[in-house]
C-alpha positions, -999 to +999 in steps of 0.1 A: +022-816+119-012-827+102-011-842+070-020-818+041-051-830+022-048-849-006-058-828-038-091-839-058-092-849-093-106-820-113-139-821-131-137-832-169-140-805-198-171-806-213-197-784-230-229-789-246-259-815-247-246-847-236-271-879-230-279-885-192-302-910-205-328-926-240-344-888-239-328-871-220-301-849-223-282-820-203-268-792-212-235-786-198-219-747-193-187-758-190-161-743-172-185-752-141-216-729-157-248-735-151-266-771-161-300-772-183-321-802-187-344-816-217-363-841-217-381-854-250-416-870-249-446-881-267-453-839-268-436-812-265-403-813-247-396-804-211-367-783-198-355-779-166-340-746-157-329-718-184-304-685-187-315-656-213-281-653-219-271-690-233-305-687-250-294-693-285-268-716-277-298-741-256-319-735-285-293-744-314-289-772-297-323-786-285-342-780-318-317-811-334-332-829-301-364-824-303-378-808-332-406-793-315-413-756-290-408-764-257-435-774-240-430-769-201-403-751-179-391-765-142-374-743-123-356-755-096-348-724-074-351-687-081-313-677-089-313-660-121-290-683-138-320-703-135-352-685-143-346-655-164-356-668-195-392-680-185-406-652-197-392-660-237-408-695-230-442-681-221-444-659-249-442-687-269-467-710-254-443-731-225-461-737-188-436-727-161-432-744-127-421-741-089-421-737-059-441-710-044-406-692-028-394-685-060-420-662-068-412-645-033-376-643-042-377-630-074-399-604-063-379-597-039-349-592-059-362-571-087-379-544-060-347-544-044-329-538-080-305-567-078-327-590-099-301-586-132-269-565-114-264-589-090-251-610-118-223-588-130-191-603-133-206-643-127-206-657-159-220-641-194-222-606-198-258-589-181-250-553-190-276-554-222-306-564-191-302-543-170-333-520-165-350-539-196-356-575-183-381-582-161-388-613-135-415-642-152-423-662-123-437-696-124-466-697-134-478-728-118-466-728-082-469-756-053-460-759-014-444-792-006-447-813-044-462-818-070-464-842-099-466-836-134-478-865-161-463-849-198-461-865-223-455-901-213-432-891-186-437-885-146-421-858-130-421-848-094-408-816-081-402-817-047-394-788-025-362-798+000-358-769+021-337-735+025-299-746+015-289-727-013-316-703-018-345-697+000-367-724-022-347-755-034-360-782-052-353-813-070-372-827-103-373-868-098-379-887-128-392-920-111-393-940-137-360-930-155-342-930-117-330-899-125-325-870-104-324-826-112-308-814-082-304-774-096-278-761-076-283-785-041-255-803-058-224-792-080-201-817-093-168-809-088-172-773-090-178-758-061-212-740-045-214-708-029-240-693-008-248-664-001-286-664+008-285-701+021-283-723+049-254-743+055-268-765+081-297-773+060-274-780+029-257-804+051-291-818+060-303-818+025-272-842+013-287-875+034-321-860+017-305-864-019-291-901-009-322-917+001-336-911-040-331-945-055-310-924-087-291-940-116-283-901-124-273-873-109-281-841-130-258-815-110-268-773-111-234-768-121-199-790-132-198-820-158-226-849-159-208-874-133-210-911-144-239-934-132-246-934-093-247-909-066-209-898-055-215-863-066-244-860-038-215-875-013-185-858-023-209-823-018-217-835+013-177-842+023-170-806+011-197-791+031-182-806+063-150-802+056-158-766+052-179-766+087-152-777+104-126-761+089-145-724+098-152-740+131-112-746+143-107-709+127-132-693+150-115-709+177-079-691+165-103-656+153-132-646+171-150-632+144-161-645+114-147-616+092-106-629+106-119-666+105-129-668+071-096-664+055-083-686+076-101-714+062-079-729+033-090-758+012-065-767-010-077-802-019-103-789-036-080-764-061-088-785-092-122-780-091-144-749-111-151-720-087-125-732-066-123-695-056-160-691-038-137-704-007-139-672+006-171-666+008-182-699+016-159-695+050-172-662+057-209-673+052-204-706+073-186-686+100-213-663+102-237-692+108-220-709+130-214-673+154-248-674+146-248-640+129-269-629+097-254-622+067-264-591+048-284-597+012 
């Protein structure tokens, strides 16, 4: 009989803005929520993804930080957890970034009507939205990268592919070593896709490595000390998970009777350790090389 899998420490309790690094901070969800960056300099300050409904929370919190309006917005991929407070930042002066997909996927959403409903039930309440808030794409889009001199600082978005949505990418700080990954990398909480590509994703990880980063800033989960496990330990769930789905296919030949077959039970201490499920079904899918509905 195999060995059961030795159960992974759990992700530390945190909330709030905590110091990645001289200027720059995160903003923690908590509870495995969604991450926010900001980044003081010589200007106005820079944030890195937002969420209309953690607005005054971010805000209470940043104006002790950095005593100025925010002065850009970098989006990292279209999810609305992500973006759908751009359009409060434009109102008030704030340049938006990203990649040219997430313009295509927000559009996308909202014409279908899922832009705000599809939210329902993850994370804080979306009922007061719905029918009232509308997509603000970036406004400055790019291809492949782009590089952005603010303020004393250098960033460089770079897109990485289709893994978790349609347009991942990453916001490298060169000279600070340190690395946005949005939701290409969780720590100790654990991803789910639904419109992604696990085989990419998997790709993506050896992507992440090769950056020379002091810091990981994870999507989602706690800031994880200096270095880059969190990039590794995603990877070691995404395999685990591949392979997992892959011996239940052979017992279930479809992926609907494989999925709940996959069990993961290492990975119980972590946030969102219930997007299992759809993980397995998703990565079964792939693997029978079948498309998931949107």
């Amino acid at each position: 009989m195999a060995r059961a899998p030795k159960i992974l420490p759990g992700p530390a309790k945190t909330k709030g803005f905590v110091k990645a690094a001289k200027g720059v901070y995160v903003y923690v969800g908590g509870n495995g929520a969604t991450n926010f960056g900001l980044i003081i300099t010589n200007d106005q300050p820079v944030i890195v993804d937002n969420d209309i409904r953690v607005r005054r929370e971010f805000l209470a919190g940043a104006r002790k930080l950095a005593r100025k309006p925010v002065g850009l917005v970098l989006n990292t991929h279209h999810n609305f957890d992500h973006t759908s407070d751009n359009g409060y930042y434009h109102e008030k002066g704030a340049v938006s970034f990203g990649v040219d997909l997430i313009t295509q996927e927000m559009e996308r959403e909202e014409k279908a009507g899922i832009w705000v409903k599809q939210m329902a039930g993850r994370g804080p309440d979306v009922t007061p939205f719905i029918g009232k808030l509308h997509i603000a794409p970036p406004q400055v889009t790019f291809e492949e990268m782009i590089t952005i001199r603010y303020g004393g600082r250098t960033f460089q978005m770079i897109y990485i592919d289709h893994c978790h949505t349609l347009g991942d990418s990453v916001v490298w700080m060169p000279e600070e070593r340190i690395l946005f990954t949005g939701d290409l990398v969780d720590n100790r909480t654990l991803p789910v896709n639904r419109l992604g590509n696990f085989a990419n994703w998997i790709a993506a990880m050896d992507i992440l490595d090769m950056f020379p980063a002091k810091r990981i800033i994870p999507g989602h989960g706690p800031l994880p000390g200096p270095g880059t496990t969190a990039i590794r330990e995603n990877k070691d769930y995404l395999l685990r998970l591949r392979d997992r789905t892959r011996a239940a296919l052979r017992k279930a030949k479809t992926p609907e009777k494989a999925a709940p077959l996959v069990l993961m039970p290492e990975y119980q201490r972590w946030y969102r350790y219930g997007n299992v499920g759809v993980n397995a079904l998703k990565m079964a899918q792939e693997l029978k090389g079948k498309k998931s509905s949107k």
